[in-house]
PyMOL CGO cylinders between C-alpha atoms (Angstrom):
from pymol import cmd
from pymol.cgo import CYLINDER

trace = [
    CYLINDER, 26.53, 172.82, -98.48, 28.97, 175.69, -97.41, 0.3, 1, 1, 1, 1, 1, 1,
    CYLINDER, 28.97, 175.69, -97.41, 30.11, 178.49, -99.64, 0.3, 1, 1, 1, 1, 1, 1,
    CYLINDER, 30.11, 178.49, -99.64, 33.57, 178.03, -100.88, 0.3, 1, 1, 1, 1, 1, 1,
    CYLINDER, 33.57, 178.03, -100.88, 35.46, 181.68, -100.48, 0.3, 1, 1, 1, 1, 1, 1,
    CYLINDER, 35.46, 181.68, -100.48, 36.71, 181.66, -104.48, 0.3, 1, 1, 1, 1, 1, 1,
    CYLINDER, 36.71, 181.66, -104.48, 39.70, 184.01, -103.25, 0.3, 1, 1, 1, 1, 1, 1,
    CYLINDER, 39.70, 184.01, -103.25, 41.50, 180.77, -101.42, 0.3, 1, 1, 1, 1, 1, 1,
    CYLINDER, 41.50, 180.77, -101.42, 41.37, 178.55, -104.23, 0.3, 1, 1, 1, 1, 1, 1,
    CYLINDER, 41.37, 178.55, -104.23, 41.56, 180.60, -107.41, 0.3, 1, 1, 1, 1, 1, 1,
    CYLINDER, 41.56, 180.60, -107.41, 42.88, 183.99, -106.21, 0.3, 1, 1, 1, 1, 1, 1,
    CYLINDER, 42.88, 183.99, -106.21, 43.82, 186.63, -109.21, 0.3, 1, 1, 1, 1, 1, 1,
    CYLINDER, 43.82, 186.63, -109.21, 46.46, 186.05, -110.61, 0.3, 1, 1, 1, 1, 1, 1,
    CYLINDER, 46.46, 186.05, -110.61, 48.76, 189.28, -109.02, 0.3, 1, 1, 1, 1, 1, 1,
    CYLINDER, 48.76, 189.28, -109.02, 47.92, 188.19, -105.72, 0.3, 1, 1, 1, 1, 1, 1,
    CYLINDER, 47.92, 188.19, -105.72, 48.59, 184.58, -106.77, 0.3, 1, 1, 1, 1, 1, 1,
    CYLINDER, 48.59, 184.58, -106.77, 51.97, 185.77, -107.36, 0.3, 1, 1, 1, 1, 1, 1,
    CYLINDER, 51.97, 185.77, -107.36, 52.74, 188.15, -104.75, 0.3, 1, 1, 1, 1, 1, 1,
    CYLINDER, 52.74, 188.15, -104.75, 51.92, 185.40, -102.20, 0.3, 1, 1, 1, 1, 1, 1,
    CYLINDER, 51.92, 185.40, -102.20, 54.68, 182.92, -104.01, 0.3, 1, 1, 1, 1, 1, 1,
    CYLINDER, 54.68, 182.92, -104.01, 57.25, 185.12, -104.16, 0.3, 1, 1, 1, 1, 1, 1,
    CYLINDER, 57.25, 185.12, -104.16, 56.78, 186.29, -100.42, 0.3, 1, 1, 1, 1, 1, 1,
    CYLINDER, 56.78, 186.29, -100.42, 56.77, 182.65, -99.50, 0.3, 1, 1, 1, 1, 1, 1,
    CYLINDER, 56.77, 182.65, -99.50, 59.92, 182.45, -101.97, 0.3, 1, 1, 1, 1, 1, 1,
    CYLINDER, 59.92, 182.45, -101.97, 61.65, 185.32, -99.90, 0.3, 1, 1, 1, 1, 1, 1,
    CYLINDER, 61.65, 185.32, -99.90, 60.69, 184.18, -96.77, 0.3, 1, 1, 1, 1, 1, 1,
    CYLINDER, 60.69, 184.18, -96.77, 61.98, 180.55, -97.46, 0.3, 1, 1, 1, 1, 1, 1,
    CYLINDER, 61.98, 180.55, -97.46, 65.64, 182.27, -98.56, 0.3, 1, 1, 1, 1, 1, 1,
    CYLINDER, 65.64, 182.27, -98.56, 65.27, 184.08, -95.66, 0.3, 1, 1, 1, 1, 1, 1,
    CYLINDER, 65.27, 184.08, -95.66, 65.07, 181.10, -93.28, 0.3, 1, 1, 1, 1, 1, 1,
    CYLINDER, 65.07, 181.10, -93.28, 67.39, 179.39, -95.13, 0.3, 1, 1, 1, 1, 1, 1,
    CYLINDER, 67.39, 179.39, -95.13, 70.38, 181.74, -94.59, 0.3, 1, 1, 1, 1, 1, 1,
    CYLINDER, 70.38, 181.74, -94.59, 70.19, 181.84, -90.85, 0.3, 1, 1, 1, 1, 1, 1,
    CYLINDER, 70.19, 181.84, -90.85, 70.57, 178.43, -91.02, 0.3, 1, 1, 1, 1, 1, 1,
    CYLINDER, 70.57, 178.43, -91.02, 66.82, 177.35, -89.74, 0.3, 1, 1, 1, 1, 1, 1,
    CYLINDER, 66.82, 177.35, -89.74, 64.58, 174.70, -90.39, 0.3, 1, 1, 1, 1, 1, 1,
    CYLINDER, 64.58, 174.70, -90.39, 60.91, 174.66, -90.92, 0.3, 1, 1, 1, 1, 1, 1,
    CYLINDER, 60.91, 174.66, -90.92, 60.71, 173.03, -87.49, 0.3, 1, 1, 1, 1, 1, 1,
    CYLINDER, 60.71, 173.03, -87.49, 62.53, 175.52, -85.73, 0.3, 1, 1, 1, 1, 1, 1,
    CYLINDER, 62.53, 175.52, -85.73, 60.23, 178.42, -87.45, 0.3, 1, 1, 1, 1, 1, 1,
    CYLINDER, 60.23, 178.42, -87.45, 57.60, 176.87, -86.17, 0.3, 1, 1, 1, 1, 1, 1,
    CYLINDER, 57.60, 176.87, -86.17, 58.43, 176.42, -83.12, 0.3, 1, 1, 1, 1, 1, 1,
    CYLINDER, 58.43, 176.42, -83.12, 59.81, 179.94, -83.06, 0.3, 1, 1, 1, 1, 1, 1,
    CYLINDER, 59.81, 179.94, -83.06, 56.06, 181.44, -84.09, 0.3, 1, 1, 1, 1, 1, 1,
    CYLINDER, 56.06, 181.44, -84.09, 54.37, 179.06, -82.20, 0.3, 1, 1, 1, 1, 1, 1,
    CYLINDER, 54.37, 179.06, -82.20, 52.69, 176.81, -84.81, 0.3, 1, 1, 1, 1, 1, 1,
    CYLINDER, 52.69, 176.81, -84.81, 53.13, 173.79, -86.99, 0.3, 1, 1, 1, 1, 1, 1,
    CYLINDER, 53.13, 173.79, -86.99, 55.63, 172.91, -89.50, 0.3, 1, 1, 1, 1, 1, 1,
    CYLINDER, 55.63, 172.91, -89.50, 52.54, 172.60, -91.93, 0.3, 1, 1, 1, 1, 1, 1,
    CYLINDER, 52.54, 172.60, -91.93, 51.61, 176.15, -91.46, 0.3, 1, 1, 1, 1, 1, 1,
    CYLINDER, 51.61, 176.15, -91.46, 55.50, 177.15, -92.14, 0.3, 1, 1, 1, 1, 1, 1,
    CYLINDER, 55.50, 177.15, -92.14, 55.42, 174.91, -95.56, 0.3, 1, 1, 1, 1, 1, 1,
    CYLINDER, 55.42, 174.91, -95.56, 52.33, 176.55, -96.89, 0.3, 1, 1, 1, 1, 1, 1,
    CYLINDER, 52.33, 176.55, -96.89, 53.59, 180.31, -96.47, 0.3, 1, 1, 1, 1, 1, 1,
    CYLINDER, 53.59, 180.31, -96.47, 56.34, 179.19, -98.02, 0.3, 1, 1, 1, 1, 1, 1,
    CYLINDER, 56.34, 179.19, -98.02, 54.57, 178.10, -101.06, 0.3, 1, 1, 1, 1, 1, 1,
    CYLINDER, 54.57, 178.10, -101.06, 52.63, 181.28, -100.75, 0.3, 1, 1, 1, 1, 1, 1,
    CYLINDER, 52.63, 181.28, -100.75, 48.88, 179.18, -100.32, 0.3, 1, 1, 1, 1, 1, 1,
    CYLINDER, 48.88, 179.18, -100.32, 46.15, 181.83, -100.20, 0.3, 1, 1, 1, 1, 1, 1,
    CYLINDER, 46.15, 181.83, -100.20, 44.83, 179.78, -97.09, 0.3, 1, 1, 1, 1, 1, 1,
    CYLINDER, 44.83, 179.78, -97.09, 47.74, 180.56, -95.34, 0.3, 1, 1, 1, 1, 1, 1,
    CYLINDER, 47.74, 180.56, -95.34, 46.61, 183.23, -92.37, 0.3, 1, 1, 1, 1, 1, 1,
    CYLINDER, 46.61, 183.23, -92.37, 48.21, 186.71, -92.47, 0.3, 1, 1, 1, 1, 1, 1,
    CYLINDER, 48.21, 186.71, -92.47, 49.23, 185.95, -88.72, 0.3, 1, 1, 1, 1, 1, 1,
    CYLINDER, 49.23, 185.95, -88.72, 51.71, 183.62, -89.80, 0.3, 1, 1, 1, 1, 1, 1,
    CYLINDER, 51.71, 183.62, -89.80, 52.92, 185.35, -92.57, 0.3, 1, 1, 1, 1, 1, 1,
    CYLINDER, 52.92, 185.35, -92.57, 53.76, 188.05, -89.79, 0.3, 1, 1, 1, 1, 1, 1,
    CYLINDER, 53.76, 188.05, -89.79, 55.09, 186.04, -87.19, 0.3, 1, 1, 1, 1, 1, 1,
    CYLINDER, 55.09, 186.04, -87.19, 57.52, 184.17, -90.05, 0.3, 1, 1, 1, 1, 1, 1,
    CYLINDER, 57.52, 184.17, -90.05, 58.93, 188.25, -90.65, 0.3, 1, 1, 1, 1, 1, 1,
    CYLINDER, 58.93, 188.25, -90.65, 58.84, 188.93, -87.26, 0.3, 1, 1, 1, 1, 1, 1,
    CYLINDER, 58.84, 188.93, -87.26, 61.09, 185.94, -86.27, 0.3, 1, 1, 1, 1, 1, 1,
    CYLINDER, 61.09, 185.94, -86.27, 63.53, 186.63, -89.03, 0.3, 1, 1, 1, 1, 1, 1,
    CYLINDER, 63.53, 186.63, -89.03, 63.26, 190.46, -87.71, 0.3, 1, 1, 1, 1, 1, 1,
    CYLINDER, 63.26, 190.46, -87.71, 61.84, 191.83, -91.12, 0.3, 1, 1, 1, 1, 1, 1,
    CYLINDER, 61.84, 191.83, -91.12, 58.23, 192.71, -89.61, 0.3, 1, 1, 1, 1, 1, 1,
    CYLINDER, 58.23, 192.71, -89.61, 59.77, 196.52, -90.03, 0.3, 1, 1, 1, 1, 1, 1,
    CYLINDER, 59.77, 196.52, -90.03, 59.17, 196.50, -93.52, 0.3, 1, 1, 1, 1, 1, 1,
    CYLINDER, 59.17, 196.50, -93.52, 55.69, 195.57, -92.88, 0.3, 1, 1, 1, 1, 1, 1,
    CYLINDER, 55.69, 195.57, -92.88, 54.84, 198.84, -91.77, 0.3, 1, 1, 1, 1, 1, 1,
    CYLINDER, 54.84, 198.84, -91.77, 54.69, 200.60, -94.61, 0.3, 1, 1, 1, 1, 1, 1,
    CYLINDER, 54.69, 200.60, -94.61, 52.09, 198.51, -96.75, 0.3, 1, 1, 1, 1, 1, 1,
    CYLINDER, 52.09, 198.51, -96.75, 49.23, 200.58, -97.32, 0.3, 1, 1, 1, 1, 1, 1,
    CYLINDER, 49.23, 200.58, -97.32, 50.38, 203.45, -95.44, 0.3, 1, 1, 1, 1, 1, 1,
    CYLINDER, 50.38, 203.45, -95.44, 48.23, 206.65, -96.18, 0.3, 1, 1, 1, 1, 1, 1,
    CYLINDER, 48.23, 206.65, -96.18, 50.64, 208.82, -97.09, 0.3, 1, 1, 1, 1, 1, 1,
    CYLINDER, 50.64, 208.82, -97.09, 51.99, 206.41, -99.82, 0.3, 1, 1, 1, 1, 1, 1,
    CYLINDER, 51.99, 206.41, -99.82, 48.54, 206.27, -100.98, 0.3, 1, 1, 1, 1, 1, 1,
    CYLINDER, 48.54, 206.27, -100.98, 48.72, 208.46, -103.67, 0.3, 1, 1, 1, 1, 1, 1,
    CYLINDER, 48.72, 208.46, -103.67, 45.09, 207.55, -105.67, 0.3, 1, 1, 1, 1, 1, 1,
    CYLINDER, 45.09, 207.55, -105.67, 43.83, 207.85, -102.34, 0.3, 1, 1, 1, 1, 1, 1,
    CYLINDER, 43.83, 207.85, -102.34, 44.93, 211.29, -101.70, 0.3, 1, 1, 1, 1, 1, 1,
    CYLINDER, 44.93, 211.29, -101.70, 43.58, 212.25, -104.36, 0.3, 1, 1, 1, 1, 1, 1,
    CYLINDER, 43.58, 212.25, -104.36, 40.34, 211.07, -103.73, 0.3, 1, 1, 1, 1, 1, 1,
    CYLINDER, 40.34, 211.07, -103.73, 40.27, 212.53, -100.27, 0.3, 1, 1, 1, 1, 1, 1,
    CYLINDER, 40.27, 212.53, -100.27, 40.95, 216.27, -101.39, 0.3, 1, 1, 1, 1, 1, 1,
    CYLINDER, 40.95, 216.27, -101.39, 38.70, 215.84, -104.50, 0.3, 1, 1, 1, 1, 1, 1,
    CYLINDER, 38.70, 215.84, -104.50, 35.71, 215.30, -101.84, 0.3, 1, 1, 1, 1, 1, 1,
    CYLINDER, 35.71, 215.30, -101.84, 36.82, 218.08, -98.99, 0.3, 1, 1, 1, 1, 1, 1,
    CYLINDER, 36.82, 218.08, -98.99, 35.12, 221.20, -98.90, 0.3, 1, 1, 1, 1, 1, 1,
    CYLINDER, 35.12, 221.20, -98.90, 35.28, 224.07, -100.96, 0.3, 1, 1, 1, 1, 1, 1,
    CYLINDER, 35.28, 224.07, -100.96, 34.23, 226.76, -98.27, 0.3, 1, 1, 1, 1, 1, 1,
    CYLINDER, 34.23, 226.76, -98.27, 35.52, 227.11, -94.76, 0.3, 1, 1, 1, 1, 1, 1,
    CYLINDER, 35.52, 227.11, -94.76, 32.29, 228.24, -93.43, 0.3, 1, 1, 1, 1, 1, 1,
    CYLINDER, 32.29, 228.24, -93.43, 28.04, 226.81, -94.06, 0.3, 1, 1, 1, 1, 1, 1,
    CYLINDER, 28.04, 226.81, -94.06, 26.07, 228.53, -96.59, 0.3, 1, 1, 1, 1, 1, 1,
    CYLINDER, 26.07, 228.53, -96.59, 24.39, 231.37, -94.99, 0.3, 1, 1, 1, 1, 1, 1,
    CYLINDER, 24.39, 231.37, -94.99, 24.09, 235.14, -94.58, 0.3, 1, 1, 1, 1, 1, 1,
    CYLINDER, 24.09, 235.14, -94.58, 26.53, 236.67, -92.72, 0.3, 1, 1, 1, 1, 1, 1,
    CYLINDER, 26.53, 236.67, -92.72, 26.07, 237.81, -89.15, 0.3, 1, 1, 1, 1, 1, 1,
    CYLINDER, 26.07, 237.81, -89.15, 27.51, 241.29, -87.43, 0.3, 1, 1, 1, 1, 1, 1,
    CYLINDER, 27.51, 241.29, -87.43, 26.89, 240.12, -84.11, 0.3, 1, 1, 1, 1, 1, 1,
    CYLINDER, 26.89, 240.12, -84.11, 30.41, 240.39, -82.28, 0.3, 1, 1, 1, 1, 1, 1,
]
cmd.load_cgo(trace, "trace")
């Protein structure tokens, strides 16, 4: 019997959501330059299957294809800045809450120059 990964069938609800509408957006996208699922896939270099399910935003659906989809309508630009660090404000924060306080170690001071 083989673990099922919980995430691809019952994902939380955000993410359930966030995956439809990008599948939404990417299927408008297609749409208006005129392709079909067939030529996307042939485009990325997959199946027509594979095109469907991002499309309906399935969990199961590889990030790689999600990718290629935005890449072949030239969107994969806006990619770049999901999670980027310094849009990462909680994250920031964390980082400077745990840098040091001192510049130099603990210690007594030394005159030798």
């Amino acid at each position: 019997m083989t673990a099922r990964n919980k995430l691809l069938t019952a994902p939380p609800y955000p993410v359930e959501q966030t995956l439809k509408r990008l599948g939404t957006n990417l299927r408008t996208a297609r749409l208006r330059r005129n392709l079909t699922i067939t030529d996307m896939a042939e485009k990325i270099g997959t199946g027509a299957r594979a095109v469907a399910d991002a499309e309906h935003g399935k969990p199961s659906t590889g990030i790689a294809v999600y990718a290629a989809m935005l890449w072949a309508l030239d969107l994969l630009d806006q990619v770049a800045d999901v999670a980027a660090p310094e849009r990462d404000e909680e994250g920031q924060t964390l980082a400077l809450a745990r840098e040091r306080g001192r510049a130099r170690p603990k210690g007594e001071l030394n005159n030798d120059f």
